[in-house]
MDAnalysis code that builds the backbone (N, CA, C; Angstrom):
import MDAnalysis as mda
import numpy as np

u = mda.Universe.empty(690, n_residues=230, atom_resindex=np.repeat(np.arange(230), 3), trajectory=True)
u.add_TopologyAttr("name", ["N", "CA", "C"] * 230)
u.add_TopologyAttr("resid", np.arange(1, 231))
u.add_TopologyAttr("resname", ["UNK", "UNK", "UNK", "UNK", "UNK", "UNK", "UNK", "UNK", "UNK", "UNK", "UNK", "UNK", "UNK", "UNK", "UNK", "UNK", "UNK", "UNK", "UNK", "UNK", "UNK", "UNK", "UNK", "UNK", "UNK", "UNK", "UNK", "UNK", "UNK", "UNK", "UNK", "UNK", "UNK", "UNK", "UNK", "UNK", "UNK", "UNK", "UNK", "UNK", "UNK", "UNK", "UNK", "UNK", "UNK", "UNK", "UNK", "UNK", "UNK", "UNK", "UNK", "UNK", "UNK", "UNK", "UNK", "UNK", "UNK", "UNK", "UNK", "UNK", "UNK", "UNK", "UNK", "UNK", "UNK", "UNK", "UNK", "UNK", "UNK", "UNK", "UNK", "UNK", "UNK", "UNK", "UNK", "UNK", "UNK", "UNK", "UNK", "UNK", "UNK", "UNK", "UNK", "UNK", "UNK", "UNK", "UNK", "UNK", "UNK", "UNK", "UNK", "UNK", "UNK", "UNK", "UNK", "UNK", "UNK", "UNK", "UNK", "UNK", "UNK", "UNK", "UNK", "UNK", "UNK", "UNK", "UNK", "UNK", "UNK", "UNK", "UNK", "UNK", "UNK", "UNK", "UNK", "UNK", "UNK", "UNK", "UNK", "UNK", "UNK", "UNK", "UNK", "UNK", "UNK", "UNK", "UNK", "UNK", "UNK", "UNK", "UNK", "UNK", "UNK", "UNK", "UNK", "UNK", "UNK", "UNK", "UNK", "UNK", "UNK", "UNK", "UNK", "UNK", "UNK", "UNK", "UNK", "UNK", "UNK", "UNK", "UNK", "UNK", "UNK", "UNK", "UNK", "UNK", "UNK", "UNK", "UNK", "UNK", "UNK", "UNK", "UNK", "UNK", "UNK", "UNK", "UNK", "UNK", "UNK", "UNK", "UNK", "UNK", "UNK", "UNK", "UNK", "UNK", "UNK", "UNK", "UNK", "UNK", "UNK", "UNK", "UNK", "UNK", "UNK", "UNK", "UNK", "UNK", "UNK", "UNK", "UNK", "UNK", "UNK", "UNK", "UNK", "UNK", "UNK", "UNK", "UNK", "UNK", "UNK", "UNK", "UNK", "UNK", "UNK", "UNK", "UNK", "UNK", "UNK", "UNK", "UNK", "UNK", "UNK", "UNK", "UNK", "UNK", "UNK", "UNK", "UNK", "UNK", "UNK", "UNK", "UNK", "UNK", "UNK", "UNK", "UNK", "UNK", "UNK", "UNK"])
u.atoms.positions = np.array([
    [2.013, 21.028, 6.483],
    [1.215, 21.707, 5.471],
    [0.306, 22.733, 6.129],
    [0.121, 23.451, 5.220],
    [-1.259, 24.616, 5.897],
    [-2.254, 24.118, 6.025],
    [-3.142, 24.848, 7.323],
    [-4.417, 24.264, 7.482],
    [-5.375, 24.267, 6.656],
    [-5.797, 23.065, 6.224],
    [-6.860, 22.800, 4.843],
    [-8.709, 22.286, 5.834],
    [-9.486, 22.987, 4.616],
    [-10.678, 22.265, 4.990],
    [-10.379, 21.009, 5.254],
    [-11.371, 20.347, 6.662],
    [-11.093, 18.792, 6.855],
    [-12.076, 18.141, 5.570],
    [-11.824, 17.281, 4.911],
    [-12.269, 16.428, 4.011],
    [-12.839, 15.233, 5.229],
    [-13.802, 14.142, 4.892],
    [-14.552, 12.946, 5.251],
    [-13.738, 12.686, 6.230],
    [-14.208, 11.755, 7.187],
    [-13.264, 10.772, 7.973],
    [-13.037, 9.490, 7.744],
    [-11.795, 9.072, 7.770],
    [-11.255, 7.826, 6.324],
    [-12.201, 6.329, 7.248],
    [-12.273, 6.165, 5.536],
    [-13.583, 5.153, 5.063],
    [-12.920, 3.842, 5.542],
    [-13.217, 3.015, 5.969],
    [-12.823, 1.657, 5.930],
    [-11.728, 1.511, 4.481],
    [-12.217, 1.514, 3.367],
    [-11.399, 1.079, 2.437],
    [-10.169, 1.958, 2.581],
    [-10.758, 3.264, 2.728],
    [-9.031, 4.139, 2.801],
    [-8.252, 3.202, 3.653],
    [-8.668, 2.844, 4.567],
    [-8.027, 2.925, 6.249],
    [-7.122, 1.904, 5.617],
    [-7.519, 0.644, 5.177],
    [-6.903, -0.493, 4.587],
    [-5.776, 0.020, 3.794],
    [-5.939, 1.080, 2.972],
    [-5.207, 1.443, 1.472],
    [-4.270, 2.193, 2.395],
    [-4.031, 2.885, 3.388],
    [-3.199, 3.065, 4.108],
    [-2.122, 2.713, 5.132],
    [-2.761, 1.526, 5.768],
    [-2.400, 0.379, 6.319],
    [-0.998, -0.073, 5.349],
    [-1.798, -0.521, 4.529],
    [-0.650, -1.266, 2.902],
    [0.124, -0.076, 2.821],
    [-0.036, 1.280, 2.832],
    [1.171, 1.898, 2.223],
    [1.819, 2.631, 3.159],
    [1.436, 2.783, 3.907],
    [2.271, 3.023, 5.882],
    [2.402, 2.170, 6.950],
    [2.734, 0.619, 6.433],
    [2.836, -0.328, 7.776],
    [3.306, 0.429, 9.149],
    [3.966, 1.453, 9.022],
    [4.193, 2.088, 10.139],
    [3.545, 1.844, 11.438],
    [2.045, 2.753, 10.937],
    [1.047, 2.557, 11.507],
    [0.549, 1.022, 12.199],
    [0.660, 0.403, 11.789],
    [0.324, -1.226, 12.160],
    [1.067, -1.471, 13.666],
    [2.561, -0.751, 13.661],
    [3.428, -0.848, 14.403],
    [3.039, -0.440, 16.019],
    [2.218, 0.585, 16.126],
    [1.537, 1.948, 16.643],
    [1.353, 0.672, 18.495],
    [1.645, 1.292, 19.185],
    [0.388, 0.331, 20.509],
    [-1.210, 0.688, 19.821],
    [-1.796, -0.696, 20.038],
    [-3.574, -0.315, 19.617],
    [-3.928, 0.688, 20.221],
    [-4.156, 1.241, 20.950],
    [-4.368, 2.705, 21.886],
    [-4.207, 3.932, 20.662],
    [-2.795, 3.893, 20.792],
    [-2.118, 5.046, 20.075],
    [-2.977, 4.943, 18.052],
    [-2.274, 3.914, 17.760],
    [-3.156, 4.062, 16.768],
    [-4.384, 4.276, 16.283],
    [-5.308, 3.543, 17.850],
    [-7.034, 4.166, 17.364],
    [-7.258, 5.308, 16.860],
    [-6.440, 6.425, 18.682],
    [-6.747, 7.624, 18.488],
    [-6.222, 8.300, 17.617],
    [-5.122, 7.936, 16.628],
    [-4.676, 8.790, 15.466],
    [-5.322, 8.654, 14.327],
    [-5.833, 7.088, 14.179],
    [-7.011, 6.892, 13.163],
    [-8.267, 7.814, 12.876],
    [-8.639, 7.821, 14.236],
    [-9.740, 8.725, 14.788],
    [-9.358, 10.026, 13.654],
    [-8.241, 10.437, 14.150],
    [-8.370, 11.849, 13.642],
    [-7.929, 12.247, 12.163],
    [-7.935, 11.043, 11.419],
    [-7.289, 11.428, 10.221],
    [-8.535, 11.670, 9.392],
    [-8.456, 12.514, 8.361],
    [-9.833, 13.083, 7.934],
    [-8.991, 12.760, 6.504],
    [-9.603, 12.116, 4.947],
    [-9.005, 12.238, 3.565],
    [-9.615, 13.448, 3.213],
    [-8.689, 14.009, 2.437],
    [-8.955, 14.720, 1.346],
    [-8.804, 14.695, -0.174],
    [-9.332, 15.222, -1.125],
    [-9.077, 14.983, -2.710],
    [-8.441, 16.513, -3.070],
    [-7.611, 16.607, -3.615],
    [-7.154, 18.153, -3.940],
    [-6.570, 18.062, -5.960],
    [-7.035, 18.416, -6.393],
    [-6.812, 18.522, -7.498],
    [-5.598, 19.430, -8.151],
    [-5.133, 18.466, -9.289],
    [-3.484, 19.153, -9.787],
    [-3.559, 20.572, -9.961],
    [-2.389, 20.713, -9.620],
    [-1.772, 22.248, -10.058],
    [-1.900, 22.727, -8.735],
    [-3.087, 22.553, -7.878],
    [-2.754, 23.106, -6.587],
    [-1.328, 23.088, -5.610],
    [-1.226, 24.610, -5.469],
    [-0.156, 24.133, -4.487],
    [-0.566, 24.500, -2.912],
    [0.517, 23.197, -2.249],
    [-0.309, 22.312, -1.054],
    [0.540, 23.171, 0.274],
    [1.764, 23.736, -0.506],
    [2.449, 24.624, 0.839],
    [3.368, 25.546, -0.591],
    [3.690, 26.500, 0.346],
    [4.864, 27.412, 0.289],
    [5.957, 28.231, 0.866],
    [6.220, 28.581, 0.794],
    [7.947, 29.237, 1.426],
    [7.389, 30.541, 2.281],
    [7.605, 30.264, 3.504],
    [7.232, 31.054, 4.771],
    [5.606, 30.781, 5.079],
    [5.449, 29.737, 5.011],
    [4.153, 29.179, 5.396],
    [4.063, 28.545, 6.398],
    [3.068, 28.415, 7.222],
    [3.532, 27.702, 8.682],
    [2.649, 25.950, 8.456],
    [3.267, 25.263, 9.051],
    [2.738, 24.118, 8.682],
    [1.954, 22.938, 10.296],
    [0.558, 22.796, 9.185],
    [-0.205, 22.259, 10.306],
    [-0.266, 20.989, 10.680],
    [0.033, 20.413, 9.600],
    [-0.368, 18.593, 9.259],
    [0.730, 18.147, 8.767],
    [0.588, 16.657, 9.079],
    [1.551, 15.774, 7.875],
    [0.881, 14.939, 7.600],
    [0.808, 14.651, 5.974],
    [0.259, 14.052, 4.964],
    [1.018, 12.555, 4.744],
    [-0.560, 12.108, 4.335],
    [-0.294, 10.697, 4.291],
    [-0.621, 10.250, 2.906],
    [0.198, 9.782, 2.214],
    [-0.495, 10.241, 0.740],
    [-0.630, 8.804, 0.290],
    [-2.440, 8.801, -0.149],
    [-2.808, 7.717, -0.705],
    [-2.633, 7.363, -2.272],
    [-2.582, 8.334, -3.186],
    [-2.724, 8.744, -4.494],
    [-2.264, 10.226, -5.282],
    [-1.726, 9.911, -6.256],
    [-1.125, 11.040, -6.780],
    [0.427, 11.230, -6.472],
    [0.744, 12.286, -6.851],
    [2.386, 12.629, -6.629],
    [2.449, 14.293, -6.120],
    [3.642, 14.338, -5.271],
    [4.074, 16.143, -5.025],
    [4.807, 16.433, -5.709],
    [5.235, 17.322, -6.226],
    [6.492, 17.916, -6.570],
    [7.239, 19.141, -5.452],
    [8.095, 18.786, -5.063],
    [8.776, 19.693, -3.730],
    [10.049, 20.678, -4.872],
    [9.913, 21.858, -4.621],
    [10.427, 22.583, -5.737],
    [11.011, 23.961, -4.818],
    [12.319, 24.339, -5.215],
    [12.708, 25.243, -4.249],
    [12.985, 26.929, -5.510],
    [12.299, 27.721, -5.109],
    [11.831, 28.952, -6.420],
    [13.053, 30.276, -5.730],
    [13.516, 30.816, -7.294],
    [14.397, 31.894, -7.226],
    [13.361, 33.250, -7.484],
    [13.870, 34.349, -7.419],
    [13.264, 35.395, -7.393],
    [12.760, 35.643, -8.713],
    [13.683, 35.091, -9.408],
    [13.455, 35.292, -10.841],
    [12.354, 34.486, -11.455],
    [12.040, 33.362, -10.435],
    [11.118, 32.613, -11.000],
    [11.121, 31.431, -11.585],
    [12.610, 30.726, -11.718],
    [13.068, 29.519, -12.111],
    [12.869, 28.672, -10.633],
    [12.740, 27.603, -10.815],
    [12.553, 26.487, -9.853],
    [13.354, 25.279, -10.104],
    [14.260, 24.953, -9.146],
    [14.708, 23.603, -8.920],
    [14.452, 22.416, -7.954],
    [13.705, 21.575, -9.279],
    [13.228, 20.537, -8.439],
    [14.196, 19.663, -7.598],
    [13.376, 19.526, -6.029],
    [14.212, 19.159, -4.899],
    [13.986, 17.385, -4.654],
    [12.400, 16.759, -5.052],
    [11.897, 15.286, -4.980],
    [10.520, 15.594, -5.236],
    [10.151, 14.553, -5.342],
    [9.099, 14.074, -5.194],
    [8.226, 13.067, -4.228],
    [7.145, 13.266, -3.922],
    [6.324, 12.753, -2.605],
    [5.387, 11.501, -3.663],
    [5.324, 10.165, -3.071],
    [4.288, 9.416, -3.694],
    [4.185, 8.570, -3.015],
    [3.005, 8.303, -3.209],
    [2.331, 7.106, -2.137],
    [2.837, 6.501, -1.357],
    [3.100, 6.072, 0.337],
    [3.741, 5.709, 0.868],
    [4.635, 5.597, 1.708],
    [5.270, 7.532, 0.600],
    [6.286, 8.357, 1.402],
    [5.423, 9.539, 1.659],
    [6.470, 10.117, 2.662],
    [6.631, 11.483, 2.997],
    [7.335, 12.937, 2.969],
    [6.551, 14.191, 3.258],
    [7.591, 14.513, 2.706],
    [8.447, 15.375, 3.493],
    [10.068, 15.551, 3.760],
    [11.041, 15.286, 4.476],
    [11.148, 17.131, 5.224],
    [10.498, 17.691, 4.183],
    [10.355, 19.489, 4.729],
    [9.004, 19.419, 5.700],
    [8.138, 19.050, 5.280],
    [6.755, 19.140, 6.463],
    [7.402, 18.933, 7.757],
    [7.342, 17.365, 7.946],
    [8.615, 16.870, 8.804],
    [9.439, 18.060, 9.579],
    [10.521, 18.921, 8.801],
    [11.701, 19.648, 9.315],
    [10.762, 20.608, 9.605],
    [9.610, 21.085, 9.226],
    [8.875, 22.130, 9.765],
    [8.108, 21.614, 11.161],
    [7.189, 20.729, 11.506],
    [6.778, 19.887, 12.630],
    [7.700, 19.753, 13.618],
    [8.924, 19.327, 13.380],
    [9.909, 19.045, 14.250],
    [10.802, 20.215, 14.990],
    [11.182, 21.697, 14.142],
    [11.650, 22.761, 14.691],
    [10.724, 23.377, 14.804],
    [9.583, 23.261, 14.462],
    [8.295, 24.525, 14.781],
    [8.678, 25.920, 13.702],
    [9.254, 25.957, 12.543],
    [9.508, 26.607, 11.495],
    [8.604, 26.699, 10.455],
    [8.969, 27.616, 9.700],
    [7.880, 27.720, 8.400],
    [8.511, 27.271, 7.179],
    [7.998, 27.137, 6.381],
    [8.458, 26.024, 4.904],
    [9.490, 27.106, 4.390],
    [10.264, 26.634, 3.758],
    [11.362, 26.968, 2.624],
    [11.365, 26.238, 1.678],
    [10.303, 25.794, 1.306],
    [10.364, 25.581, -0.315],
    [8.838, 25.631, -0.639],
    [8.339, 24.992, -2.135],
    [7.172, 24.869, -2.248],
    [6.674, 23.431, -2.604],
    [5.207, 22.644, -2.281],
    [4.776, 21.780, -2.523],
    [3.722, 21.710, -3.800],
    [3.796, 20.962, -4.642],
    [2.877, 21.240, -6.089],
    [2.065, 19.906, -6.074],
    [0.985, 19.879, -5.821],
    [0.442, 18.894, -6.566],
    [0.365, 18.390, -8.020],
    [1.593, 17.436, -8.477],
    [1.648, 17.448, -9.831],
    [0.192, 16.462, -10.752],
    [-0.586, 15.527, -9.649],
    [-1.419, 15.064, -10.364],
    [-2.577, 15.615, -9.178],
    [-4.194, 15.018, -9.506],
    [-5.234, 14.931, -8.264],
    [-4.563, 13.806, -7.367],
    [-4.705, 14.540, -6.404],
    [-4.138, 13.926, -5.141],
    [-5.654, 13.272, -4.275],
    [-5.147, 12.003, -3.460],
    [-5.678, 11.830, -2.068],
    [-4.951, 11.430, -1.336],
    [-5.300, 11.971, -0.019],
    [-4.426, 11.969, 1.073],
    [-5.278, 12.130, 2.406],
    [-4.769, 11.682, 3.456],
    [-5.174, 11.781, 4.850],
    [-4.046, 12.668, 5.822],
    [-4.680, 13.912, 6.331],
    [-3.923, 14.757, 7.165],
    [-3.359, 14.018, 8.699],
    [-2.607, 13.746, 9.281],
    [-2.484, 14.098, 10.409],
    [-2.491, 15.025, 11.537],
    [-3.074, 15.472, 12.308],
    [-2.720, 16.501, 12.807],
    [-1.056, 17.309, 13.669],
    [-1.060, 17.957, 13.832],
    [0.384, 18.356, 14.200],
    [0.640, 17.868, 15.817],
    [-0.495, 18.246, 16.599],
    [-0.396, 17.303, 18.148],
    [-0.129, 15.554, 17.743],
    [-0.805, 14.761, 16.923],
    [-1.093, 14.007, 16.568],
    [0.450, 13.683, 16.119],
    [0.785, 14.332, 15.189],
    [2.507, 14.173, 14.679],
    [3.086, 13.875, 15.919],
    [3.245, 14.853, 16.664],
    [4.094, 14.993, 17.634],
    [3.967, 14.242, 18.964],
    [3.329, 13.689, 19.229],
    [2.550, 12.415, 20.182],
    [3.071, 11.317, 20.106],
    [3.110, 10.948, 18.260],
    [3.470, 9.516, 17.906],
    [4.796, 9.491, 17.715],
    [5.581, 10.756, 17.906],
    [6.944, 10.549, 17.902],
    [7.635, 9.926, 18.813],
    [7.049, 9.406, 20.112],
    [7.098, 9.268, 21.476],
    [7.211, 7.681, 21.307],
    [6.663, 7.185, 20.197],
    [6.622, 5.545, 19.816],
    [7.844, 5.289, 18.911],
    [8.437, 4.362, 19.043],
    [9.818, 4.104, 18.595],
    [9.399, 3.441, 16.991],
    [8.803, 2.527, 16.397],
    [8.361, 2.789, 15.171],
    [8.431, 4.216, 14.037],
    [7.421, 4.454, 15.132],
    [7.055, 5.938, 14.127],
    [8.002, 7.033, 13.835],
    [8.945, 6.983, 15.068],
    [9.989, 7.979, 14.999],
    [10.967, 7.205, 14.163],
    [11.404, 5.994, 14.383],
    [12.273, 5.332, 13.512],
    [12.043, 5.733, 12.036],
    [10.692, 5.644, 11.582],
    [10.261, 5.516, 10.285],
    [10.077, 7.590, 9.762],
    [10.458, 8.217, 10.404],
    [11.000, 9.394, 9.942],
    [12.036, 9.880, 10.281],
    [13.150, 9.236, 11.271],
    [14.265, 9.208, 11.129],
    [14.778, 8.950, 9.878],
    [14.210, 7.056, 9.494],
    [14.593, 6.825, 7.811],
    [14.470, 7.337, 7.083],
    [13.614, 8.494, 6.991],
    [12.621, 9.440, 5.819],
    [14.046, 10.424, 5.742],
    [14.305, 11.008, 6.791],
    [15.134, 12.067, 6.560],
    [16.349, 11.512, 6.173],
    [17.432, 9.903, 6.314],
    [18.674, 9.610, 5.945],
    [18.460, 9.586, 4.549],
    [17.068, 9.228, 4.057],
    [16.873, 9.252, 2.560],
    [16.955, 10.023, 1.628],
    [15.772, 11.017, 2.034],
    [15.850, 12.233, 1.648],
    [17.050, 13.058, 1.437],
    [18.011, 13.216, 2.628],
    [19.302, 13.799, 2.535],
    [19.898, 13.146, 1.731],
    [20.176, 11.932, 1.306],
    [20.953, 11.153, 0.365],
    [20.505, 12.103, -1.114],
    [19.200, 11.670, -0.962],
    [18.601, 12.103, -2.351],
    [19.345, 13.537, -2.578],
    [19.007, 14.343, -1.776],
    [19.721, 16.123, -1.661],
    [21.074, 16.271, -2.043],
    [21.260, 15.388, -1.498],
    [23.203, 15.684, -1.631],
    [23.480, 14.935, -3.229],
    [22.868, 14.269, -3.660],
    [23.145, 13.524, -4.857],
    [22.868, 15.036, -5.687],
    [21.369, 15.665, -5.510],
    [21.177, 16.477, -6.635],
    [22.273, 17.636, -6.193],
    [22.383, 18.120, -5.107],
    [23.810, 19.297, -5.163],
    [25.284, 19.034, -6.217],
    [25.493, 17.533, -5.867],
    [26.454, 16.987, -6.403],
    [26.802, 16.884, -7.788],
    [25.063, 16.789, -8.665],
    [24.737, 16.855, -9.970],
    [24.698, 18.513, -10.463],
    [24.334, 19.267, -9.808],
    [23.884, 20.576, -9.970],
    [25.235, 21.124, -9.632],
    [26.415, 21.234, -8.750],
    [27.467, 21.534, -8.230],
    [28.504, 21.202, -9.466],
    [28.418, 19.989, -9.944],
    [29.940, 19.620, -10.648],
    [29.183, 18.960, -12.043],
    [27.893, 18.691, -12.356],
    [28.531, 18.365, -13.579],
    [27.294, 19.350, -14.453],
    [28.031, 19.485, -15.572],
    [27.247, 20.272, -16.661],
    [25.950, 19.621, -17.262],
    [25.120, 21.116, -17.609],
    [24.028, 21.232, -18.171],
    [23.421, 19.651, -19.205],
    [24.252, 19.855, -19.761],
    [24.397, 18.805, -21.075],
    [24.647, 17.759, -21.055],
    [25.344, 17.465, -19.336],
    [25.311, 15.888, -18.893],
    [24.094, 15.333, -18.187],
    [23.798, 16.465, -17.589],
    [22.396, 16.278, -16.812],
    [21.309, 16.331, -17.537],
    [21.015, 16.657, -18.918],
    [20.013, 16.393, -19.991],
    [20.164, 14.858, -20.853],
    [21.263, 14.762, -20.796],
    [21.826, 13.597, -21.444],
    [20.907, 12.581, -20.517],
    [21.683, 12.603, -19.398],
    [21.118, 11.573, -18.488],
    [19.387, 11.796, -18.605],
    [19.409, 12.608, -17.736],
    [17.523, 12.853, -18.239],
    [16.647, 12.092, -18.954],
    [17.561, 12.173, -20.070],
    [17.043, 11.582, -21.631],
    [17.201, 10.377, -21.294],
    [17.756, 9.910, -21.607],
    [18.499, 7.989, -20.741],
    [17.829, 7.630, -19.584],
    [17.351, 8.292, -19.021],
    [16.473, 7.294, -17.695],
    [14.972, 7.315, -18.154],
    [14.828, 7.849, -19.197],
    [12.981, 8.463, -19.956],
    [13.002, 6.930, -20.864],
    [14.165, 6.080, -21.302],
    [13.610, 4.948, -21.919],
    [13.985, 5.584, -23.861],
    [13.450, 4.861, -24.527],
    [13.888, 5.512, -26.228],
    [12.900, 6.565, -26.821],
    [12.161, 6.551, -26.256],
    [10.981, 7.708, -26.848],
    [10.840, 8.448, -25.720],
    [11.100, 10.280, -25.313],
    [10.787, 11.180, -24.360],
    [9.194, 11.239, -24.556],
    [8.772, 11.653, -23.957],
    [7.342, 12.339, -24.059],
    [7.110, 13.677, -23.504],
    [7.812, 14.209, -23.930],
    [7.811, 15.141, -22.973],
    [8.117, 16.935, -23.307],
    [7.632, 17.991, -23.361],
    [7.712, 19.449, -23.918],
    [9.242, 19.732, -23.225],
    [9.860, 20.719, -23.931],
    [11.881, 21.231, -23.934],
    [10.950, 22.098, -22.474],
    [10.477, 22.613, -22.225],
    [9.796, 23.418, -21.056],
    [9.663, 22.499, -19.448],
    [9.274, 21.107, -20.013],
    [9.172, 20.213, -18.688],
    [10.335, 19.792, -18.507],
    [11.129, 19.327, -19.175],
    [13.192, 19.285, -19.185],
    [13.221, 19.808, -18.329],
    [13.600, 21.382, -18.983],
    [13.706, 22.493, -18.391],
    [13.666, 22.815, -17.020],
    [12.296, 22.454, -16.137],
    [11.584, 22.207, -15.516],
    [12.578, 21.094, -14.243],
    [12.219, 20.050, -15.159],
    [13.073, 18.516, -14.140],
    [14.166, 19.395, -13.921],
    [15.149, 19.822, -14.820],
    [16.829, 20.314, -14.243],
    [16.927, 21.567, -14.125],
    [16.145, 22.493, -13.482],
    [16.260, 23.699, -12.902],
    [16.662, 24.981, -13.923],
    [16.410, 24.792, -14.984],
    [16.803, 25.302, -15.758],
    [15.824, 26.252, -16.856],
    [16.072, 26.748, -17.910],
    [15.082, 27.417, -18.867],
    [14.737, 26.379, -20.188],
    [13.954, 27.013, -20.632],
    [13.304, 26.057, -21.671],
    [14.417, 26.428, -23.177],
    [15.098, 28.630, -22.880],
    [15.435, 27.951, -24.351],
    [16.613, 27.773, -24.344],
    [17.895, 27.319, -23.356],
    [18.853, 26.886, -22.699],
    [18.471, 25.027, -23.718],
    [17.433, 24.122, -23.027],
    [17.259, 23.154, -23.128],
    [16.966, 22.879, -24.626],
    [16.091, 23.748, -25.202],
    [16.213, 23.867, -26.637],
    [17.387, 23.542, -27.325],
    [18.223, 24.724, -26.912],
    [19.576, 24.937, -27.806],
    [20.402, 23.127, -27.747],
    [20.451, 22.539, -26.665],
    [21.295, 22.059, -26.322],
    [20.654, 20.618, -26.939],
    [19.172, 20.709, -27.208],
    [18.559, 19.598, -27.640],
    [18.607, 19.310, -29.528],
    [19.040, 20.758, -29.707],
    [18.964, 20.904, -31.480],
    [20.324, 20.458, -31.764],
    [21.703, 20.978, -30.434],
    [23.222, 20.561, -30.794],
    [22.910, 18.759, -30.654],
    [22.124, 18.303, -29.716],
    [22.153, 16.948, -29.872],
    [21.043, 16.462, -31.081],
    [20.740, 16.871, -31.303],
    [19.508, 16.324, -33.052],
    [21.238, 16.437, -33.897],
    [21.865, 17.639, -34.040],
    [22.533, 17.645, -35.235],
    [23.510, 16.942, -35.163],
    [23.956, 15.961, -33.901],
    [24.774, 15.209, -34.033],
    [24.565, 13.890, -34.373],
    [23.168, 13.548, -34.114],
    [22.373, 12.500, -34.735],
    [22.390, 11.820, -33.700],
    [22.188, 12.030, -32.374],
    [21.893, 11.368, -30.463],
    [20.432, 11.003, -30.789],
    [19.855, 12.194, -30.975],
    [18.116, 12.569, -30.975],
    [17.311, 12.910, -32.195],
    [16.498, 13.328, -32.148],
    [15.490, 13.252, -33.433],
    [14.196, 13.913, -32.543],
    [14.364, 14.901, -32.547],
    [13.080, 15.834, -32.063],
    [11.953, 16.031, -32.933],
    [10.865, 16.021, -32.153],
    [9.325, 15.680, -32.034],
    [8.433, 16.870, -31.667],
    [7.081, 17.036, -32.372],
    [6.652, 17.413, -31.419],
    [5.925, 17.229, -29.796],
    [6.634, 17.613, -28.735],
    [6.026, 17.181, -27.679],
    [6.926, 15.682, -27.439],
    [7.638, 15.426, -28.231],
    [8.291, 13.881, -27.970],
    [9.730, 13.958, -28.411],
    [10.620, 13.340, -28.098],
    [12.328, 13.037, -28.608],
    [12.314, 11.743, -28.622],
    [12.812, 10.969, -29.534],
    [13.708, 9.662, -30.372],
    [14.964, 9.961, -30.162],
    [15.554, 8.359, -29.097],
    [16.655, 8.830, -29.077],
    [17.119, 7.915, -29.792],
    [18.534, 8.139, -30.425],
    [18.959, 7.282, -32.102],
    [20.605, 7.047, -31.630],
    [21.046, 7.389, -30.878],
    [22.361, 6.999, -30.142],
    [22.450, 7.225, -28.881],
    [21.985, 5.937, -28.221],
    [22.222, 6.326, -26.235],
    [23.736, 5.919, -25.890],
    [24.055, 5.233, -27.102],
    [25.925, 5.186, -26.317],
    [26.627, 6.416, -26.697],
    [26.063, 7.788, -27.733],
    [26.435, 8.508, -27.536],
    [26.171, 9.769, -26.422],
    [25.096, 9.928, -26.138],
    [24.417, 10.167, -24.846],
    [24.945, 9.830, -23.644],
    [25.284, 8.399, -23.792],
    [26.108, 8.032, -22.233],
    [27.292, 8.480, -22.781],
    [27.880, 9.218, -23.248],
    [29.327, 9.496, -23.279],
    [29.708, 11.235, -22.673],
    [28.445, 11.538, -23.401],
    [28.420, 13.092, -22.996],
    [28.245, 13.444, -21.345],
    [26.846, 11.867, -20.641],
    [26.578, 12.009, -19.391],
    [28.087, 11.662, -18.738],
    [28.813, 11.109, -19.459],
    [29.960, 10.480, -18.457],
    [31.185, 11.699, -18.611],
    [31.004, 12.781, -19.462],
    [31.759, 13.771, -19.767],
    [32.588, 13.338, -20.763],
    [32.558, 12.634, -21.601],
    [33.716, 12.034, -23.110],
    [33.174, 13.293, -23.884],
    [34.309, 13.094, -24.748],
    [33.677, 13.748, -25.878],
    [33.802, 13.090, -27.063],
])
């Protein structure tokens, strides 16, 4: 990430709340871990901020206590396809690929809620890679991450618009909550694309559009469209 004002130096309670969501760290020789403790400073950054962007050079890796990222990769035109999401616990897999080749970001980071988090520093990154834990535990980060990647190419590559809304809809539970713009949004797509395709599913009687909300009224027809039936 880019270099940010340092925020406090983490509180006892953080230190704990981090502990629990990066055993990693626990792993550390006591040595190694003091001095990385030492240097982790929290910060609070509030939504909508964004935390990196595309040709940005990156200083830190984040340890995220609270909140969520949205990692989002932007066309010229201005549409964005979301790539994952960062939440408590994890990390996220571009900082990483930037730290590790000494490169600048290719995509962007969004703070989708108020965030807290504790920076690492980039010497600090690169120090603890030297400990077989720590490197293990972003080795795993990246087999994951890539899984995750190749799943969404795979979705975005071969199957249609209308299966990938379908589904959408079906993993949201029977009531969406949610604006045709944030759809839109989740599957890389436009809002009045998602519209259209949300009124062909109302008139078949799948859905029952809301404002700000969708009722869904046939998910075995929904799973038919996600599975490509007709």
């Amino acid at each position: 990430m880019p270099e940010q004002p340092r925020g406090p130096r983490l509180t006892e309670d953080a230190g704990l709340r981090l502990a629990t969501l990066y055993p990693v760290l626990a792993g550390l020789p006591r040595q190694a871990g003091r001095e990385a403790a030492a240097l982790l400073h929290t910060q609070r950054i509030p939504a909508g901020t964004v935390l990196f962007d595309e040709r940005q050079a990156c200083h830190g890796f984040p340890l995220l206590l609270a909140g969520s990222i949205r990692v989002v990769k932007s066309a010229p035109n201005g549409r964005e396809l979301p790539l994952y999401r960062v939440t408590p616990g994890e990390t996220c897999v571009i900082t990483s690929s930037c730290l590790l080749g000494g490169v600048q970001y290719n995509a962007r980071g969004v703070a989708e809620t108020g965030l807290e988090l504790a920076m690492l520093p980039r010497d600090t990154f690169t120090a603890l890679l030297a400990h077989t834990p720590f490197r293990d535990f972003i080795f795993r980060l990246f087999a994951e991450r890539i899984a995750e990647l190749m799943q969404l190419v795979e979705e975005v590559a071969f199957r249609k618009l209308d299966q990938r809304l379908a589904g959408l809809l079906l993993g949201r539970g029977r009531t969406v909550h949610a604006t045709h713009q944030q759809l839109a949004d989740e599957l890389g797509s436009v809002r009045e694309i998602v519209s259209r395709l949300l009124k062909g599913f109302a008139a078949q009687g799948l859905v029952s559009l809301g404002r700000e909300h969708i009722e869904i009224l046939n998910p075995a027809g929904l799973r038919r469209i996600t599975s490509g039936e007709r």
